[in-house]
C-alpha positions as CSV (number, residue, x, y, z in Angstrom):
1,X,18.8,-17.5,-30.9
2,X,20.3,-14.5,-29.0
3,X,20.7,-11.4,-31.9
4,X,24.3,-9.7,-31.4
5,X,22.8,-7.1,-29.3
6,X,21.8,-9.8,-26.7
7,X,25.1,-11.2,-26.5
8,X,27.0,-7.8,-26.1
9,X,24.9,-7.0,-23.6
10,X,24.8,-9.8,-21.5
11,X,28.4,-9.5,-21.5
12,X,28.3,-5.7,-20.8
13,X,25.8,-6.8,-18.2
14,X,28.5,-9.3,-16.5
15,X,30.7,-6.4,-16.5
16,X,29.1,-3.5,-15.3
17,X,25.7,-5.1,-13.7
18,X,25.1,-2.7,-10.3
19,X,24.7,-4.4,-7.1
20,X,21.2,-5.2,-6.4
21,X,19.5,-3.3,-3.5
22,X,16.9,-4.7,-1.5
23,X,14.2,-2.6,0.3
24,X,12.3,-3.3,3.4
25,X,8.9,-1.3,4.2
26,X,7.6,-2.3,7.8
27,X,6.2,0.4,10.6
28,X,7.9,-2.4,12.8
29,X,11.4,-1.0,13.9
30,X,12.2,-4.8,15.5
31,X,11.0,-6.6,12.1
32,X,13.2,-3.9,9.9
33,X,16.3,-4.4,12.1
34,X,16.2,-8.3,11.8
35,X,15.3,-7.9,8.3
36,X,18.0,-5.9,7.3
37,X,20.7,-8.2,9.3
38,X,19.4,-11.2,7.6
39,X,19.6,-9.7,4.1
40,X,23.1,-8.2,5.0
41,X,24.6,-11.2,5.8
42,X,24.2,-12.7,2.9
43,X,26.2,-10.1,1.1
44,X,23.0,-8.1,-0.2
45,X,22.6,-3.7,0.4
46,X,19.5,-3.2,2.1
47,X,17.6,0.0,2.4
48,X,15.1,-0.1,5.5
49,X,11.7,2.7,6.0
50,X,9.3,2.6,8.3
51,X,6.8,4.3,6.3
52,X,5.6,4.4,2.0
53,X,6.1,7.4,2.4
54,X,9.0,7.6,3.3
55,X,9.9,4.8,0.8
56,X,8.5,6.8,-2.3
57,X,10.5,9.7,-1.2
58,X,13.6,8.0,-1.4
59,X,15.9,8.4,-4.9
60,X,16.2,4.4,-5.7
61,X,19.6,4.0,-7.7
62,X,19.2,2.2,-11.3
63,X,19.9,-1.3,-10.0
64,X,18.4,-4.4,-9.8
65,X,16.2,-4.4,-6.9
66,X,13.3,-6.1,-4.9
67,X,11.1,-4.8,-2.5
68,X,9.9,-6.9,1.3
69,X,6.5,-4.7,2.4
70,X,4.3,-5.4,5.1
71,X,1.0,-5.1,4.1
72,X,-0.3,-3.1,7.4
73,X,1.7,0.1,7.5
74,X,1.5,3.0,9.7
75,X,0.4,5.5,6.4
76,X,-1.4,2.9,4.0
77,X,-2.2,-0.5,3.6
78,X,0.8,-2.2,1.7
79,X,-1.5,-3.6,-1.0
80,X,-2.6,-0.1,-1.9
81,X,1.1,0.9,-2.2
82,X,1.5,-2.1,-4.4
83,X,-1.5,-0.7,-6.7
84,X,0.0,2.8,-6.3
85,X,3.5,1.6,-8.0
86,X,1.9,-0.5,-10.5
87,X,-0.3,2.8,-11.5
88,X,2.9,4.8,-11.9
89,X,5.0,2.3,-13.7
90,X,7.2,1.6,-11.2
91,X,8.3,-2.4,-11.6
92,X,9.5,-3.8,-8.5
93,X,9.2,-6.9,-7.6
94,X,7.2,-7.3,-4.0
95,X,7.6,-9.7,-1.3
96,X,4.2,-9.3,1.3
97,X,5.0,-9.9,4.9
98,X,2.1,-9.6,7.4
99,X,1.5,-10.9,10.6
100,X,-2.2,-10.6,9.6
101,X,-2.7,-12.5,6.5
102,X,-5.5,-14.2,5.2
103,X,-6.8,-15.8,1.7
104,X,-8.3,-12.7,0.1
105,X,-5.1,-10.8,0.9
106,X,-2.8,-13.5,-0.6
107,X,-4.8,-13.5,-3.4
108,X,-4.9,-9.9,-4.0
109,X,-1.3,-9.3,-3.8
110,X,-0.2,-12.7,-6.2
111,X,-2.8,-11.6,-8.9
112,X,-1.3,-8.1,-9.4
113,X,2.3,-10.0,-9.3
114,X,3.8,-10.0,-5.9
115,X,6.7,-12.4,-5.7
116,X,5.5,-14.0,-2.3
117,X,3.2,-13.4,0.2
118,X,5.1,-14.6,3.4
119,X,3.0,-15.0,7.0
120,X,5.0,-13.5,10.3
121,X,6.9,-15.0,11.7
122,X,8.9,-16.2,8.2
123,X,11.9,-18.5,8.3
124,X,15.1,-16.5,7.0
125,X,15.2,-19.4,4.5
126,X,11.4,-18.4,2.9
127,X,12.7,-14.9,2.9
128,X,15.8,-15.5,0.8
129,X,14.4,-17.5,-1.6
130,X,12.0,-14.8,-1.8
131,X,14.7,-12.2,-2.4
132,X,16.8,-14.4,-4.8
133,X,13.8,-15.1,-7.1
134,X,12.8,-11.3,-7.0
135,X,15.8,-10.0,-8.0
136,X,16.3,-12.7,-10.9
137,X,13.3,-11.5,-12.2
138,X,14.0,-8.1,-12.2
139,X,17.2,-8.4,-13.4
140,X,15.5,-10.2,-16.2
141,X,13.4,-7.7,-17.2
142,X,16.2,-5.1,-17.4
143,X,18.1,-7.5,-19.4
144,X,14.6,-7.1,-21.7
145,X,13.8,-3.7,-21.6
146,X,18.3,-3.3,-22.5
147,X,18.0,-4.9,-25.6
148,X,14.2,-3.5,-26.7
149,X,15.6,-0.2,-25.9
150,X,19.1,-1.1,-28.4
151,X,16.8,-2.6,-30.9
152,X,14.5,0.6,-30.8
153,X,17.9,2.6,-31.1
154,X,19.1,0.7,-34.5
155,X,15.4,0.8,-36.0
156,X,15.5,5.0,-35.5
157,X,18.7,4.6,-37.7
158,X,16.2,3.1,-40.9
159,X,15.0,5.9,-43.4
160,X,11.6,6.0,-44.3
161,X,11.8,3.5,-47.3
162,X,13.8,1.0,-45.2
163,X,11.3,0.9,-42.4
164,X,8.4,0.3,-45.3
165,X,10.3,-2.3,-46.7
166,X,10.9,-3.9,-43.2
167,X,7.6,-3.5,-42.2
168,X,6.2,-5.1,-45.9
169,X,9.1,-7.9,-45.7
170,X,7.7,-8.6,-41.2
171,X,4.3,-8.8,-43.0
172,X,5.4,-11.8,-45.1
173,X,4.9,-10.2,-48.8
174,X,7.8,-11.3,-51.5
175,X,10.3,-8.6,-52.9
176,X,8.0,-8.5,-56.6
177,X,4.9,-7.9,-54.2
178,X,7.0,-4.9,-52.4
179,X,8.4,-3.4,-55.3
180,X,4.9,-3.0,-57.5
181,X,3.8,-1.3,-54.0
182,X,6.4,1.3,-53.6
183,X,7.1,1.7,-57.3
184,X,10.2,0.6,-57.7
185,X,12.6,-2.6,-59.1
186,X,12.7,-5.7,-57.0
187,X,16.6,-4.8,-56.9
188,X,16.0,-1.7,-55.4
189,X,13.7,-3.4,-52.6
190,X,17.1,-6.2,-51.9
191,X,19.5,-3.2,-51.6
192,X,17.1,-1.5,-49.2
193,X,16.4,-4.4,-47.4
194,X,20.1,-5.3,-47.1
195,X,20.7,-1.9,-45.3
196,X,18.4,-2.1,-43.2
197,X,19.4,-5.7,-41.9
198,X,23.3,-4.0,-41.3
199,X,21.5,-0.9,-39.7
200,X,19.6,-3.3,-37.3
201,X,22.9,-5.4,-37.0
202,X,20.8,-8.7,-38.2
203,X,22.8,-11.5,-39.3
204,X,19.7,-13.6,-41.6
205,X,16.2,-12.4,-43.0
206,X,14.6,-14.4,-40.0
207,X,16.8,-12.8,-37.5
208,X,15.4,-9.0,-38.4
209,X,12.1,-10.5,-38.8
210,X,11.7,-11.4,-35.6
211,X,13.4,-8.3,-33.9
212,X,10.6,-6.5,-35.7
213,X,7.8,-8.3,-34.1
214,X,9.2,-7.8,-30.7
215,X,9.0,-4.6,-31.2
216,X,5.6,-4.4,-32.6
217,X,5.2,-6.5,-29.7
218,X,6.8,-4.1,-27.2
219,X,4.9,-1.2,-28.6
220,X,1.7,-2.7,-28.4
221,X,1.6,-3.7,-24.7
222,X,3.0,-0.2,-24.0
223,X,-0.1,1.3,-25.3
224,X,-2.5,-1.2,-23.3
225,X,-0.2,-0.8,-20.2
């Protein structure tokens, strides 16, 4: 079920959602020209470079957004750009083109979570689909990182007590078992746990349970990241 916070801001999303850009990275000025008219006609912005350089350079708006890279550039190999972003946290969704593909590449590129991996010369068809499923997915994981960042918002809100009864009620133990911990009357334990659930804006017991372990969740794949 989608908490409150979801559903405003999917809405808010609908409302105020940026255009999506797309960016092209290819040393070929003939490739980024019919690129960039393909992707335009289809009502899309499109920012072209010829170099990564040139690309990491440029201020990239907060929008959804893919990225099209040819993996032989004139400054690095586009696979080492791809490691580059993922090293600086930088998610973007990549679609490979190269006119000198083969297995090892495609492999390469897929496992660290390129979109495609298309071989020159593409049909415009391959390349839309391409773009279309890039920037679902990273308009997906805005959407995510949106409501992660509104839940994170509402938990700073919590005083101390509340985020130990929280924490104790995630963990599965009964309001007796929390109160003879913190020293207090199970009553005491229900009114904290009732303001914390209209802090976090949580309409049942299962409902803030589960907004807790996302978090825990989130928190713990940031520190592995």
């Amino acid at each position: 079920l989608m908490t409150d916070i979801s559903r405003r801001l999917a809405i808010l999303d609908k409302i105020h959602s940026p255009s999506p850009i797309v960016y092209v990275v290819d040393s070929d000025v003939s490739v980024r020209h019919a690129l960039s008219a393909l992707i335009s006609s289809v009502g899309l912005q499109v920012q072209a470079f010829d170099s990564a350089h040139d690309f990491l350079r440029w201020r990239r708006p907060d929008a959804p957004s893919c990225l099209i890279l040819d993996v032989r550039l004139t400054d690095v190999n586009g696979l080492d750009l791809q490691s580059q972003l993922t090293d600086a946290k930088i998610q973007i969704p990549i679609i490979f083109v190269t006119a000198y593909g083969d297995v090892s590449m495609s492999v390469r590129a897929m496992k660290a979570g390129a979109v495609d991996f298309l071989t020159k010369p593409f049909r415009d068809q391959d390349v839309l689909d391409a773009i279309h499923f890039g920037l679902e997915r990273d308009r997906v994981r805005r959407a995510r990182e949106a409501e992660i960042g509104g839940m994170q918002r509402l938990f700073r809100s919590l005083t101390p007590r509340e985020r130990d009864v929280v924490a104790m009620v995630s963990s599965g133990l009964q309001n007796k078992r929390i109160a003879a911990q913190l020293g207090v009357t199970e009553n005491t334990v229900k009114a904290h746990r009732k303001r914390a659930m209209d802090k976090m804006q949580a309409q049942s017991l299962p409902e803030l349970v589960k907004m807790i372990e996302r978090l825990d969740a989130h928190c713990a794949l940031r520190d592995t990241a």
